[in-house]
PLY file of the C-alpha trace (Angstrom):
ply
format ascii 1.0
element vertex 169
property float x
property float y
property float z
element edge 168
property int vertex1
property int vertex2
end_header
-45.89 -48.24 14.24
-46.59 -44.31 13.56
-43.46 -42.14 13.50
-43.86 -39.15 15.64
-42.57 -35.79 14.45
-40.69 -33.50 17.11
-42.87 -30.32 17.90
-38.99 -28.80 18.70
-38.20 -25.88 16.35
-34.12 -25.75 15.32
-32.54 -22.91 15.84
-30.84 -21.36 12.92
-26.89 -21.14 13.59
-25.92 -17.82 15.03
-24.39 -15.24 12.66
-20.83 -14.95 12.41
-19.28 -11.59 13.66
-16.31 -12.60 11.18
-18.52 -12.41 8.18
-21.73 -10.69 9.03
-21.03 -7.15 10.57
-23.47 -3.82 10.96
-22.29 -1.15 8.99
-21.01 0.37 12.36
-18.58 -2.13 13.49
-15.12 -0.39 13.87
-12.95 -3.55 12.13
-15.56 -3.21 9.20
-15.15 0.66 8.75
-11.24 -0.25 8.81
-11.27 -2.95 6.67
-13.27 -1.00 4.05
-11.03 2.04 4.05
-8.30 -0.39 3.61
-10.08 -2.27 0.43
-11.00 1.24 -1.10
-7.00 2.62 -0.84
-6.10 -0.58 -2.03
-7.84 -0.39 -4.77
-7.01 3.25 -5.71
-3.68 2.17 -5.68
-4.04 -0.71 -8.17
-5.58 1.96 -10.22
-2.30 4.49 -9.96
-0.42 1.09 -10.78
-2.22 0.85 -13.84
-1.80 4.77 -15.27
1.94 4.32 -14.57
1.67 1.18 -16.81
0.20 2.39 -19.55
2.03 5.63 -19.28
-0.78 8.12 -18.65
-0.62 11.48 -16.68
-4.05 12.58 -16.73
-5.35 11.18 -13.32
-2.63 10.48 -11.88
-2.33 13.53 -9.49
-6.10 13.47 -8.79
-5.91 9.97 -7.59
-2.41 10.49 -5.56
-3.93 13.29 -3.66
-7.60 11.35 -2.91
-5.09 8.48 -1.94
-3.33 10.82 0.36
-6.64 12.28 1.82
-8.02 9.23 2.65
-4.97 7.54 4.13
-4.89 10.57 6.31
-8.36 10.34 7.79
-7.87 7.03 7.81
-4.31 7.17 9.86
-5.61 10.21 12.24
-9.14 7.83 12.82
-7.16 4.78 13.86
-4.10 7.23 16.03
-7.49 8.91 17.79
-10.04 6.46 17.98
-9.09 2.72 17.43
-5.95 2.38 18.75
-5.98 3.64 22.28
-9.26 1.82 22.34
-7.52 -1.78 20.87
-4.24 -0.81 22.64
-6.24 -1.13 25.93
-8.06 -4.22 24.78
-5.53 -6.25 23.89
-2.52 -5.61 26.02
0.13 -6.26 23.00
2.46 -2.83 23.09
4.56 -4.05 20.81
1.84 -4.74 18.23
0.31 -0.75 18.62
3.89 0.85 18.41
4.49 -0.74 15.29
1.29 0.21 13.98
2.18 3.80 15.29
5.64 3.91 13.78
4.62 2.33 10.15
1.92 5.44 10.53
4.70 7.82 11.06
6.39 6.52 7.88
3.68 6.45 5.77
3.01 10.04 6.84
6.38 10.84 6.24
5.77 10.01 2.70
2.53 11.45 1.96
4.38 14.97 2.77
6.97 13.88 0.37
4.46 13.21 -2.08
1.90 16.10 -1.05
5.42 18.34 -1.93
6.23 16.99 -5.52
4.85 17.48 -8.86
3.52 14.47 -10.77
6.64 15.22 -13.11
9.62 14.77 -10.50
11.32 11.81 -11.67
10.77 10.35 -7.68
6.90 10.90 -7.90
5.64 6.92 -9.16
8.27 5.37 -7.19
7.46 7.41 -3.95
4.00 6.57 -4.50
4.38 2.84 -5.06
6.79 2.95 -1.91
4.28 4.74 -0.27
1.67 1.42 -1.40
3.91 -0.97 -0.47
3.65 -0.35 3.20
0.35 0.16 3.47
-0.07 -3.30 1.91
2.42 -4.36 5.00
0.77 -1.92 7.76
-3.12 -3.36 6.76
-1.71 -7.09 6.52
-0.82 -6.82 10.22
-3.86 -4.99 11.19
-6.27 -7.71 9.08
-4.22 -10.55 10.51
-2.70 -9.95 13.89
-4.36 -6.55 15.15
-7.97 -6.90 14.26
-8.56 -10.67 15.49
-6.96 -9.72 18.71
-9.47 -6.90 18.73
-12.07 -9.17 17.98
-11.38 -11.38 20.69
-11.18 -8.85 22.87
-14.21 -7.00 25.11
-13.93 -4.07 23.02
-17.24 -2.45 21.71
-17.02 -2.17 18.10
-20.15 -0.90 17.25
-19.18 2.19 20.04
-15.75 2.27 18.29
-17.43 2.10 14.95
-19.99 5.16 15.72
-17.40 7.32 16.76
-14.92 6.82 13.51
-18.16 6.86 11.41
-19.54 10.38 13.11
-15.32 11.65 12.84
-14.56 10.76 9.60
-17.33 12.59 8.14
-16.10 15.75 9.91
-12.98 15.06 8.40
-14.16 14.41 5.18
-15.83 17.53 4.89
-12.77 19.85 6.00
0 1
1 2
2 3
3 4
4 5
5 6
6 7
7 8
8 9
9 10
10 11
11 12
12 13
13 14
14 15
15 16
16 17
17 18
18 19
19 20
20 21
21 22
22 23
23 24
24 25
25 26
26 27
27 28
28 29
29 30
30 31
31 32
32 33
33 34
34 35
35 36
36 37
37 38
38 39
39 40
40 41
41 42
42 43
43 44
44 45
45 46
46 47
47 48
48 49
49 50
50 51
51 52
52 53
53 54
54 55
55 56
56 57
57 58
58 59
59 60
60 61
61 62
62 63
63 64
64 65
65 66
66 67
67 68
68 69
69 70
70 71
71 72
72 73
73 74
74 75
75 76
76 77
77 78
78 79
79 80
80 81
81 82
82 83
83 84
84 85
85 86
86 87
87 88
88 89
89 90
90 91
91 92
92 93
93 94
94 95
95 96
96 97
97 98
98 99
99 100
100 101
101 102
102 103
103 104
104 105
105 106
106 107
107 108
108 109
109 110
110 111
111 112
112 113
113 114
114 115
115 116
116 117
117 118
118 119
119 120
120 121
121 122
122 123
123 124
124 125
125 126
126 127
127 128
128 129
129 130
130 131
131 132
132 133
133 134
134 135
135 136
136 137
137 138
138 139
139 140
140 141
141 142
142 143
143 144
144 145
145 146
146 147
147 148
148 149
149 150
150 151
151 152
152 153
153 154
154 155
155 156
156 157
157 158
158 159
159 160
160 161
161 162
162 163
163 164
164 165
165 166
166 167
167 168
């Protein structure tokens, strides 16, 4: 007997939003900033290491920058937009508060030389919660978010068209 092939076309799976985002998607804006600071900071761990100035202010103050933006996006943008979303007030004033602290030690840093013998260890303070702060968004925050009815891509056009006003002032 001849076998009859299906006419029927498969349909490919559907992307997954966890993987596969546009480069306007608010958690993958977020996310980025957060591997990019990371990363900078690794780098600061490494000068202190090996015991080398030169760099070490220029990076500290890009570090600073861009965890500014980056706070002043989330405080304008994505959080009254997630803390409607997800109805967890707990969640977004911790968030808030570990902002507050962080900002509290970016002055402290923004007002020392790289020579004051608290400069490294404010710094590496100053990485250690934001390693905390971006665990909880990555992990509790952002799958809530994603979960949620919230418009990323809108979210994700606005941060994209603020932070380049903020870059450039």
């Amino acid at each position: 007997m001849p076998t009859t092939h299906s006419t029927t076309t498969r349909k490919s799976p559907a992307p997954r939003t966890t993987t596969r985002r546009s480069k306007h998607d608010a958690i993958k804006l977020l996310t980025d900033d957060h591997a990019k600071v990371k990363k900078m900071f690794k780098e600061f761990e490494k000068l202190c290491k090996k015991n080398e100035d030169e760099g070490k202010e220029a990076l500290v103050a890009q570090i600073c920058k861009e965890l500014t933006i980056h706070a002043q996006l989330e405080e304008e943008i994505f959080y009254p937009a997630a803390r409607a979303a997800i109805d967890d007030d707990d969640l977004m004033n911790e968030a808030m508060v570990e902002h507050a602290s962080a900002k509290d030690l970016i002055g402290q840093i923004q007002s020392m030389e790289a020579s004051d013998p608290m400069y490294e260890a404010t710094v590496s303070v100053l990485g250690e919660y934001v390693n905390h702060h971006v665990g909880e968004e990555e992990n509790e925050m952002f799958p809530k978010v994603q979960k949620s009815k919230m418009d990323l891509e809108e979210i994700g056009s606005d941060i994209a068209e603020r932070k380049e006003v903020l870059m450039e002032e």
